[in-house]
Biopython code that builds the backbone (N, CA, C, O; Angstrom):
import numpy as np
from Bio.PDB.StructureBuilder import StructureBuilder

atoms = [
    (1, "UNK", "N", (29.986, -4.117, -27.177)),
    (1, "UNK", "CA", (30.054, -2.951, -26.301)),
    (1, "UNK", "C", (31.503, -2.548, -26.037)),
    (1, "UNK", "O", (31.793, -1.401, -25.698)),
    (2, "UNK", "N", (32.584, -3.711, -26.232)),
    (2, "UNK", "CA", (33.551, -2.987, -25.491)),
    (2, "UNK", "C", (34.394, -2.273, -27.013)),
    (2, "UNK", "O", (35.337, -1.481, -27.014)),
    (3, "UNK", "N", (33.847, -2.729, -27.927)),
    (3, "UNK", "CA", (34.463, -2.005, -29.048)),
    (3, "UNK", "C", (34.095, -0.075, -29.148)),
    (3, "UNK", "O", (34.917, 0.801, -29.417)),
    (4, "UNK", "N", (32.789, 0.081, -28.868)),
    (4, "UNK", "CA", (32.309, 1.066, -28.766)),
    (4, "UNK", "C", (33.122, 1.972, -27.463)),
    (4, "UNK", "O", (33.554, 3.119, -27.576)),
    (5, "UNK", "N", (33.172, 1.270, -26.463)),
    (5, "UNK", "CA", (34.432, 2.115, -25.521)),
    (5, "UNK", "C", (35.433, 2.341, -25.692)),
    (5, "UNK", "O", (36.099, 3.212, -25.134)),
    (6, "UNK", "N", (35.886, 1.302, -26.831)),
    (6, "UNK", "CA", (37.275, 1.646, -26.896)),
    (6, "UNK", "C", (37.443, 2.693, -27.900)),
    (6, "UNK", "O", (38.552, 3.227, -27.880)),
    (7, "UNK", "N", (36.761, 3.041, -28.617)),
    (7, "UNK", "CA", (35.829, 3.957, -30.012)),
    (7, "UNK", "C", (36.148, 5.416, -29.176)),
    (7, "UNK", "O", (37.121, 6.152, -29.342)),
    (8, "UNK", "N", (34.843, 5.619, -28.083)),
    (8, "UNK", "CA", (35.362, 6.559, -27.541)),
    (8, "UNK", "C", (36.164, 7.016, -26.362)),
    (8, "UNK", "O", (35.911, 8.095, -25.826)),
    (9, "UNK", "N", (37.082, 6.265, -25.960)),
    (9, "UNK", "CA", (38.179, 6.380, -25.400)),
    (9, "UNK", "C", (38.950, 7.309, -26.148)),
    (9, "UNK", "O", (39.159, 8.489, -25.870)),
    (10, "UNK", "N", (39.621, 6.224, -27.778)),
    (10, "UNK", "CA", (40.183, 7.246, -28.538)),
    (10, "UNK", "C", (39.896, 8.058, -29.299)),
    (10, "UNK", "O", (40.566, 8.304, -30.302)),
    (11, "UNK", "N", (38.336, 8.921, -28.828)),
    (11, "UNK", "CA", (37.583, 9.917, -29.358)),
    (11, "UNK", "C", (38.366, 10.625, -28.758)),
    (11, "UNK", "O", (39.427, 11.026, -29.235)),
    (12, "UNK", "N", (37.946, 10.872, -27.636)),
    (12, "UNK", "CA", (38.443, 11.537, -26.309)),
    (12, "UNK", "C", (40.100, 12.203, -26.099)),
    (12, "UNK", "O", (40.484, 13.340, -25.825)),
    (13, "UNK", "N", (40.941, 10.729, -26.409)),
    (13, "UNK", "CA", (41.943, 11.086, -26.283)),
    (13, "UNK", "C", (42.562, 11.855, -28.003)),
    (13, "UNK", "O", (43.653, 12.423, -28.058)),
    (14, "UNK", "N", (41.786, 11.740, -29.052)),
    (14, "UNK", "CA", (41.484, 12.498, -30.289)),
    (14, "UNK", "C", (41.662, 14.449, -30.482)),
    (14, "UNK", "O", (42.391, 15.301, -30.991)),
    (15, "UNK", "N", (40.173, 14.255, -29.505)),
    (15, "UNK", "CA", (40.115, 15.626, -29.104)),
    (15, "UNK", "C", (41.214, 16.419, -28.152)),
    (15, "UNK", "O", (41.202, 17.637, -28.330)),
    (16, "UNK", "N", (41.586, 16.228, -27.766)),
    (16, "UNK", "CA", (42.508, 16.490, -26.867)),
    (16, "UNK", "C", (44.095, 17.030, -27.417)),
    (16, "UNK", "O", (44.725, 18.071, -27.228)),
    (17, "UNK", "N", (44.374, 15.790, -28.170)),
    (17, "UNK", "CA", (45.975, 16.009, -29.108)),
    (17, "UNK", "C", (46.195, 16.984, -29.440)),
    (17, "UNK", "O", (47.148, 17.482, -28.842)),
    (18, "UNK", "N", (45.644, 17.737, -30.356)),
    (18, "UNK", "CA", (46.376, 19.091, -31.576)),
    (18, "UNK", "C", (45.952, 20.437, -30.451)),
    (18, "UNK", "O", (46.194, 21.480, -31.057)),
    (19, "UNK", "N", (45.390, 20.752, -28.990)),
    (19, "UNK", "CA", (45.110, 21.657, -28.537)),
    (19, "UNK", "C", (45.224, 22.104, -27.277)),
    (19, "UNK", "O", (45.292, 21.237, -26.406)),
    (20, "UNK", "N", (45.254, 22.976, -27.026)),
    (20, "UNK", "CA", (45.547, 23.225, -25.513)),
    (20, "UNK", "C", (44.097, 22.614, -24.506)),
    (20, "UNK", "O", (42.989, 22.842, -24.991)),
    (21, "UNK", "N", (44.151, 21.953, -23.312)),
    (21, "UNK", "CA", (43.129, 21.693, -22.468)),
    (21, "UNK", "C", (43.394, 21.933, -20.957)),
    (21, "UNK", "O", (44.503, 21.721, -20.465)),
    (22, "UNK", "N", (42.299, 22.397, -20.217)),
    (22, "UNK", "CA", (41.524, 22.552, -19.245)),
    (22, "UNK", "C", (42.193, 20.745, -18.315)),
    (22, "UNK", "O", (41.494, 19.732, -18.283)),
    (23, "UNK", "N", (43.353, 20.822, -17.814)),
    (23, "UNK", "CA", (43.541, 19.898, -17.103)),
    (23, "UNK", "C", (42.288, 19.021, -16.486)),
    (23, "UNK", "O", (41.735, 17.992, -16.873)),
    (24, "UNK", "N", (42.086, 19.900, -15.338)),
    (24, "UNK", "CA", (40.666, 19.140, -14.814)),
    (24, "UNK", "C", (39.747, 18.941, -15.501)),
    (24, "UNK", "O", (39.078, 18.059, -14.962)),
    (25, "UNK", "N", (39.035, 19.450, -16.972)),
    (25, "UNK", "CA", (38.405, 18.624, -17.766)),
    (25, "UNK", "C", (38.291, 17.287, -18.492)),
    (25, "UNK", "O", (37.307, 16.567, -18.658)),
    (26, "UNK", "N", (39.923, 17.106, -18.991)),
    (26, "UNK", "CA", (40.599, 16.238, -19.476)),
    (26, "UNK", "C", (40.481, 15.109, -18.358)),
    (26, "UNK", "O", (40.049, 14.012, -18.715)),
    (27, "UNK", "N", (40.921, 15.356, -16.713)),
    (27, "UNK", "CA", (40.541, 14.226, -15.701)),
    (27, "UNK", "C", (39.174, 13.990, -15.554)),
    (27, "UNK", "O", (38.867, 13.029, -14.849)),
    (28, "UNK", "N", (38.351, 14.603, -16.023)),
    (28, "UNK", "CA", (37.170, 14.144, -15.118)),
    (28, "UNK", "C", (36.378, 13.365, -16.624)),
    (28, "UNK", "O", (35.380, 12.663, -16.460)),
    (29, "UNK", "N", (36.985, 13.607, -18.094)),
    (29, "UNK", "CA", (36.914, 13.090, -19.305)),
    (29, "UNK", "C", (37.241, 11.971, -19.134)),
    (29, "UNK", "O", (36.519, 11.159, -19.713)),
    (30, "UNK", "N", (38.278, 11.454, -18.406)),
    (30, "UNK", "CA", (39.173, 10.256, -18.703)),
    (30, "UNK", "C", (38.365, 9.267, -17.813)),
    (30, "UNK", "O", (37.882, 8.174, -18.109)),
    (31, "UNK", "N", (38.355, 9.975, -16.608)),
    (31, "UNK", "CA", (37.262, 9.394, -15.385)),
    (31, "UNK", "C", (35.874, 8.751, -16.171)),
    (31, "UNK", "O", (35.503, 7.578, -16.172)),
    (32, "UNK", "N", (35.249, 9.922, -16.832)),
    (32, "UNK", "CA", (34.012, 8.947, -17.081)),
    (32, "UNK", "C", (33.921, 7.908, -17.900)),
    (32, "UNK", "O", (33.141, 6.956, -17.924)),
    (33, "UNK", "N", (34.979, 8.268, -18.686)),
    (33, "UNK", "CA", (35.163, 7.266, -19.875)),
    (33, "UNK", "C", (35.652, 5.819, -19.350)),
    (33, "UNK", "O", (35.174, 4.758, -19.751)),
    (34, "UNK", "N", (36.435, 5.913, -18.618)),
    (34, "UNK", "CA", (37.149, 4.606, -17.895)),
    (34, "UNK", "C", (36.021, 4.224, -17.071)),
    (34, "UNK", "O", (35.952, 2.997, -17.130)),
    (35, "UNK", "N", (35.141, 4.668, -16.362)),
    (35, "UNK", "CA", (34.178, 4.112, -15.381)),
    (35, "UNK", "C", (33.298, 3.582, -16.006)),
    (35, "UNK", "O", (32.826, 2.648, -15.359)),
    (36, "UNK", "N", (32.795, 3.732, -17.049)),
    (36, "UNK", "CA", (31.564, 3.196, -17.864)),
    (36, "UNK", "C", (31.679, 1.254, -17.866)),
    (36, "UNK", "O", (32.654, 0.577, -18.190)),
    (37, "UNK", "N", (30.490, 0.842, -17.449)),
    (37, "UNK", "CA", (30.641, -0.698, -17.400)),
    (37, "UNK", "C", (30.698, -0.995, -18.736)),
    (37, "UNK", "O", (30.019, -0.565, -19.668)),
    (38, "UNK", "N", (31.700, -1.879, -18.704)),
    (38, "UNK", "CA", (30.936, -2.934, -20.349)),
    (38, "UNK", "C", (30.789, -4.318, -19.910)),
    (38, "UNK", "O", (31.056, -4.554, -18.732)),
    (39, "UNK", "N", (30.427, -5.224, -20.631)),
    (39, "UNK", "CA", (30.547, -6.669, -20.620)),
    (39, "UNK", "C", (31.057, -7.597, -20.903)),
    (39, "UNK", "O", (31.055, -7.870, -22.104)),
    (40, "UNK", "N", (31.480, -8.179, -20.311)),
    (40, "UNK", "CA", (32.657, -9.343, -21.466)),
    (40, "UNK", "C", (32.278, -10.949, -20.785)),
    (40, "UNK", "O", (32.366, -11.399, -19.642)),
    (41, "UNK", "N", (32.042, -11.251, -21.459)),
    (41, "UNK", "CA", (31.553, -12.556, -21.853)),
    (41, "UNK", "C", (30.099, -12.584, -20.643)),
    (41, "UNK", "O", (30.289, -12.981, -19.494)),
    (42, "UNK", "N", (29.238, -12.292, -20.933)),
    (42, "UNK", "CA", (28.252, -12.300, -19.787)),
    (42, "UNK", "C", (28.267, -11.519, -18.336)),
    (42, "UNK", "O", (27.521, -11.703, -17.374)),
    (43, "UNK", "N", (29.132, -10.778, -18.456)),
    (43, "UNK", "CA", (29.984, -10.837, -17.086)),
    (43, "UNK", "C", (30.080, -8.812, -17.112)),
    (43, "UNK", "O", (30.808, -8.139, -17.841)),
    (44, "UNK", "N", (29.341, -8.436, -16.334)),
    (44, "UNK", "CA", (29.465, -7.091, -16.481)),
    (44, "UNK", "C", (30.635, -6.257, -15.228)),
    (44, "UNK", "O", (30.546, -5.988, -14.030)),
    (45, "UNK", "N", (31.683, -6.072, -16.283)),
    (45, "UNK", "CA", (32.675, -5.501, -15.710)),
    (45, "UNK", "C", (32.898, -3.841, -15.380)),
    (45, "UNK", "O", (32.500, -3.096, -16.276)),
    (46, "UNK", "N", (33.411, -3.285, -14.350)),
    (46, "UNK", "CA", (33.521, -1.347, -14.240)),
    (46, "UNK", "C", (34.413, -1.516, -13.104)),
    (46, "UNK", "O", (34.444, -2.216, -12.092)),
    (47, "UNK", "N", (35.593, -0.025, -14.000)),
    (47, "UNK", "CA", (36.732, -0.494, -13.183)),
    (47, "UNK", "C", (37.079, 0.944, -12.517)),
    (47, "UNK", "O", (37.134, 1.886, -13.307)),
    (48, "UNK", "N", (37.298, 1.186, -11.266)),
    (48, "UNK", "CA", (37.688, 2.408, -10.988)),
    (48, "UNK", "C", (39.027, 3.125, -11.436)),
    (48, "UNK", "O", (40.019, 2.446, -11.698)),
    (49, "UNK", "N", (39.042, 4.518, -11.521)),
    (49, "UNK", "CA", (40.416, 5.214, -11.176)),
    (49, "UNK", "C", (40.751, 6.169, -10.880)),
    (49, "UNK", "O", (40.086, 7.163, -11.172)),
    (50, "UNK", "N", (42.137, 6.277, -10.049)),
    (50, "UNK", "CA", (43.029, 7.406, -9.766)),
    (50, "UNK", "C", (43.655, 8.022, -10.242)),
    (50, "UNK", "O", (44.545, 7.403, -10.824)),
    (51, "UNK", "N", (43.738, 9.846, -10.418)),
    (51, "UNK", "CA", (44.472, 10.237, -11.371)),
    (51, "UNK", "C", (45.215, 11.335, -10.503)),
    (51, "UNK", "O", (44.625, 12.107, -9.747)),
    (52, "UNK", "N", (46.764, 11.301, -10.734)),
    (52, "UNK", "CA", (47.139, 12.223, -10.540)),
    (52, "UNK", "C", (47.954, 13.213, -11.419)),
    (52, "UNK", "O", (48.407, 12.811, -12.490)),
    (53, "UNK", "N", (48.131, 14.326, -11.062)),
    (53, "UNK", "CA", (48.180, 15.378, -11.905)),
    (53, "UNK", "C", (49.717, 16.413, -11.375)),
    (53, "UNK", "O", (49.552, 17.027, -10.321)),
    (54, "UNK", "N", (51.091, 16.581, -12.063)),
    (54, "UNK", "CA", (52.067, 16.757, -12.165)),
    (54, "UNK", "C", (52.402, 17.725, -13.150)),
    (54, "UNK", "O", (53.118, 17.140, -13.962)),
    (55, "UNK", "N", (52.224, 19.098, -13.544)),
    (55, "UNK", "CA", (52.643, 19.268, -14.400)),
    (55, "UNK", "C", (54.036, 19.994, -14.666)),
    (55, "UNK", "O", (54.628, 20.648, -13.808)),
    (56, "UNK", "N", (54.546, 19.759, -16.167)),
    (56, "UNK", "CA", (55.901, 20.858, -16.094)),
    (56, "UNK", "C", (56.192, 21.716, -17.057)),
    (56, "UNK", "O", (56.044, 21.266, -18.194)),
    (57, "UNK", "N", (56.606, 22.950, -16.954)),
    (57, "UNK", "CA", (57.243, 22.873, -15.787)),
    (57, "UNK", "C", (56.805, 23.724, -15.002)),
    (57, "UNK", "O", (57.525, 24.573, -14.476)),
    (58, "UNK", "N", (55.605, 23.621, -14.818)),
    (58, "UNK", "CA", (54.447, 24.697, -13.736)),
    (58, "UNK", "C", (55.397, 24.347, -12.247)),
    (58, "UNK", "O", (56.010, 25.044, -11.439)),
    (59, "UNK", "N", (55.114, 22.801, -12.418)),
    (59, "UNK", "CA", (55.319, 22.409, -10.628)),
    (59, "UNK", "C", (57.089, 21.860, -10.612)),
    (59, "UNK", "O", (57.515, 21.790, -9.459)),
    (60, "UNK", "N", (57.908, 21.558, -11.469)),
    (60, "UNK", "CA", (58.750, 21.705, -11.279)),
    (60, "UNK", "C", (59.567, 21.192, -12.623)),
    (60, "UNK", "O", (59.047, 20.785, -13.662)),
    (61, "UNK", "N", (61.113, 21.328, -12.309)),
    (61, "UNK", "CA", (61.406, 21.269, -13.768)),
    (61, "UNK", "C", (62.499, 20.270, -14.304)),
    (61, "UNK", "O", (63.297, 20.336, -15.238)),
    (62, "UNK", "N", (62.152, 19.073, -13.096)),
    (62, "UNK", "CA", (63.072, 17.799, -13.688)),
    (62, "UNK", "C", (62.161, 16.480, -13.537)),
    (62, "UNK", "O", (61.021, 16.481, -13.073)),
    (63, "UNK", "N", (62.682, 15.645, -13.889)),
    (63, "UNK", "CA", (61.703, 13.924, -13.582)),
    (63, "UNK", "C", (61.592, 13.600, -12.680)),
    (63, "UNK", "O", (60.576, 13.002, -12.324)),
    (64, "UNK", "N", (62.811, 13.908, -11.733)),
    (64, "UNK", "CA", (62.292, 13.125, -10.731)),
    (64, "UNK", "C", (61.001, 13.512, -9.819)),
    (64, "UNK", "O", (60.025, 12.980, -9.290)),
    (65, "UNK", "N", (61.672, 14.875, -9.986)),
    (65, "UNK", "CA", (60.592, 16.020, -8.936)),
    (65, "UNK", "C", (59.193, 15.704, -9.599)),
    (65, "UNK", "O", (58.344, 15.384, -8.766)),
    (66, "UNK", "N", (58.870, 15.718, -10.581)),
    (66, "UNK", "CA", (57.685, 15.511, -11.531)),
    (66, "UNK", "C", (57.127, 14.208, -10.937)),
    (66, "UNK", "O", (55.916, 14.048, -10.784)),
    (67, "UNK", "N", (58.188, 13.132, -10.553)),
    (67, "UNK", "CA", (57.317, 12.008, -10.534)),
    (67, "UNK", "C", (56.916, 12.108, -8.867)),
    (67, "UNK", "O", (55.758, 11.841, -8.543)),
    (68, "UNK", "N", (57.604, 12.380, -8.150)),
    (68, "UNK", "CA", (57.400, 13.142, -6.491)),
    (68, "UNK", "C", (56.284, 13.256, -6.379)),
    (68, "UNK", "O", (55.494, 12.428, -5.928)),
    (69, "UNK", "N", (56.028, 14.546, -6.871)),
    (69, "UNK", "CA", (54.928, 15.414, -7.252)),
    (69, "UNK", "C", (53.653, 14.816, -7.422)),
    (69, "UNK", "O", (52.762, 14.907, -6.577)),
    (70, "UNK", "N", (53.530, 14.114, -8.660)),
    (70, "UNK", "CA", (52.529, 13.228, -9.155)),
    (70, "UNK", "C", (52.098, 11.700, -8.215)),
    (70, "UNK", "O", (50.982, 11.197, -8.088)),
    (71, "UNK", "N", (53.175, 11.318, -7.758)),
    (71, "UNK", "CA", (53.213, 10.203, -6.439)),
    (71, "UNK", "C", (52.278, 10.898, -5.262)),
    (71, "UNK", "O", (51.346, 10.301, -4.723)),
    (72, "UNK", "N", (52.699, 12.341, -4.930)),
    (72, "UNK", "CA", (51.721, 12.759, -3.628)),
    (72, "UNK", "C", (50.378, 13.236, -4.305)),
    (72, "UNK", "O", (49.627, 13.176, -3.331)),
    (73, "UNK", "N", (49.753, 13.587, -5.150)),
    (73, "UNK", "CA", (48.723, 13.910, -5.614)),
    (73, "UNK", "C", (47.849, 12.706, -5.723)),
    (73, "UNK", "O", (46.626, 12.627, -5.601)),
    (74, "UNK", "N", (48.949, 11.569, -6.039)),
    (74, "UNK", "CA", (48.186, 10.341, -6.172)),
    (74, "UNK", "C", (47.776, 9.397, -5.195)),
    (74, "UNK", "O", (46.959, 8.508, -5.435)),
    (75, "UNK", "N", (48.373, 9.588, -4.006)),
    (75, "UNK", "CA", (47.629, 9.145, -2.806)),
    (75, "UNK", "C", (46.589, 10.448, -2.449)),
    (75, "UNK", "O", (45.421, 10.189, -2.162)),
    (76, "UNK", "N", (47.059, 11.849, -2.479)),
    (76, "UNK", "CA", (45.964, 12.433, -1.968)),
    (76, "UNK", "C", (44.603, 11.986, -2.850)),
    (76, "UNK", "O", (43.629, 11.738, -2.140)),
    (77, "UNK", "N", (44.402, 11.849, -4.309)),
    (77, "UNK", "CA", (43.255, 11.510, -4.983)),
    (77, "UNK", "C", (42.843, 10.149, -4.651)),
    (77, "UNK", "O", (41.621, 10.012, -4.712)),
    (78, "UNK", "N", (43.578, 8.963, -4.275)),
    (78, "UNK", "CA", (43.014, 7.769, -3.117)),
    (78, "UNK", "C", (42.451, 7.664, -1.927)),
    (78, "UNK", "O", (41.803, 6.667, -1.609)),
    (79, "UNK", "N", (42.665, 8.830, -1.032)),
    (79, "UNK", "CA", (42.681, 9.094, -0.114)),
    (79, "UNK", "C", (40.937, 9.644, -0.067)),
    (79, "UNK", "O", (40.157, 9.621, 0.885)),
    (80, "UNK", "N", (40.642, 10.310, -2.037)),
    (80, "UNK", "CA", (39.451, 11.183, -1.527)),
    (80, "UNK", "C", (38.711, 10.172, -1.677)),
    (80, "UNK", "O", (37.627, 10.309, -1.110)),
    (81, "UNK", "N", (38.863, 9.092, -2.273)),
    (81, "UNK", "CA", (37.632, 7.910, -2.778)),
    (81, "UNK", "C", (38.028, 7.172, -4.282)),
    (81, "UNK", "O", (39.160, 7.452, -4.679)),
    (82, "UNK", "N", (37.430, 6.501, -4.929)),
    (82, "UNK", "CA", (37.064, 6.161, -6.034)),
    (82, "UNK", "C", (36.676, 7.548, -7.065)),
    (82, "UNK", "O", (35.825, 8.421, -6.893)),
    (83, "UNK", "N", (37.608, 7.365, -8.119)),
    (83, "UNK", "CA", (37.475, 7.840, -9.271)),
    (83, "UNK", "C", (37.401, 9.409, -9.248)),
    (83, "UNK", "O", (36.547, 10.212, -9.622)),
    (84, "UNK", "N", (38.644, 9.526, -8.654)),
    (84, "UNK", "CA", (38.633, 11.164, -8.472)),
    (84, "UNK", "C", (40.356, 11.527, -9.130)),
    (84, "UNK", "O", (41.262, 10.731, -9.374)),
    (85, "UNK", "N", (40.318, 12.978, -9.268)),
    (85, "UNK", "CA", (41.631, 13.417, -9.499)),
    (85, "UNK", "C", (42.107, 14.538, -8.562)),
    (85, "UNK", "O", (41.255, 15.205, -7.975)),
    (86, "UNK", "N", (43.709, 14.844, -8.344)),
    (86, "UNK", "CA", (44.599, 15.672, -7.756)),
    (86, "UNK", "C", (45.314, 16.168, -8.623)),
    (86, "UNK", "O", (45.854, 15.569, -9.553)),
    (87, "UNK", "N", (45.383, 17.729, -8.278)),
    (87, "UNK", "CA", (46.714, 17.727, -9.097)),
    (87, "UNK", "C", (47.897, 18.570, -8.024)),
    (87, "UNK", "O", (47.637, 19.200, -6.998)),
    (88, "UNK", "N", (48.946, 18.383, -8.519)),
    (88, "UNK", "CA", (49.908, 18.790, -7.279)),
    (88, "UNK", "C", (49.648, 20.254, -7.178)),
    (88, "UNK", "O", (49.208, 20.981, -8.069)),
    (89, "UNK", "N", (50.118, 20.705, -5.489)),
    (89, "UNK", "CA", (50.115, 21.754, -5.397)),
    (89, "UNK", "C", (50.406, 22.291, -4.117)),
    (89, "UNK", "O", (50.418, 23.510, -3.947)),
]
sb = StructureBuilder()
sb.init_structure("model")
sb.init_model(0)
sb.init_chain("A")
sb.init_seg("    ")
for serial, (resi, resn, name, xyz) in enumerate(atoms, 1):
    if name == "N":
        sb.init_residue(resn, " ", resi, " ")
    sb.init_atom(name, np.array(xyz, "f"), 0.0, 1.0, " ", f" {name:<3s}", serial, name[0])
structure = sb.get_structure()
């Protein structure tokens, strides 16, 4: 099973490369894909996550500010629960 996730993980992240995407599609893509349980050794594992969302140079147009940016989106998307995304704004 966990070969098959990891299969389409880099389906996912496949589709995505050569084209323009729908930010919030791409998070809520990554979301389901990462949430899906698998098993490893008897033992059924599912792991949550937080995503935050920074882009440039929409929201601003150096690193540091970028990482700022992406730092407050990323407590606000903790803040909403398990396995959600923010993007700055």
């Amino acid at each position: 099973m966990l070969e098959s996730q990891r299969e389409a993980q880099q389906q996912l992240l496949k589709e995505f490369a050569d084209k323009e995407f729908d930010t919030q599609t791409l998070a809520k893509r990554i979301i389901h894909q990462i949430c899906q349980a698998i098993t490893l050794e008897q033992h059924t594992v599912q792991i949550g996550i937080s995503i935050s969302i920074s882009i440039y140079p929409d929201h601003t147009e150096d690193l540091d500010g970028l990482q700022t940016q992406a730092d407050r989106a990323l407590y606000k998307s903790k803040n909403n629960g398990r396995n959600t995304f923010s993007i700055f704004s």
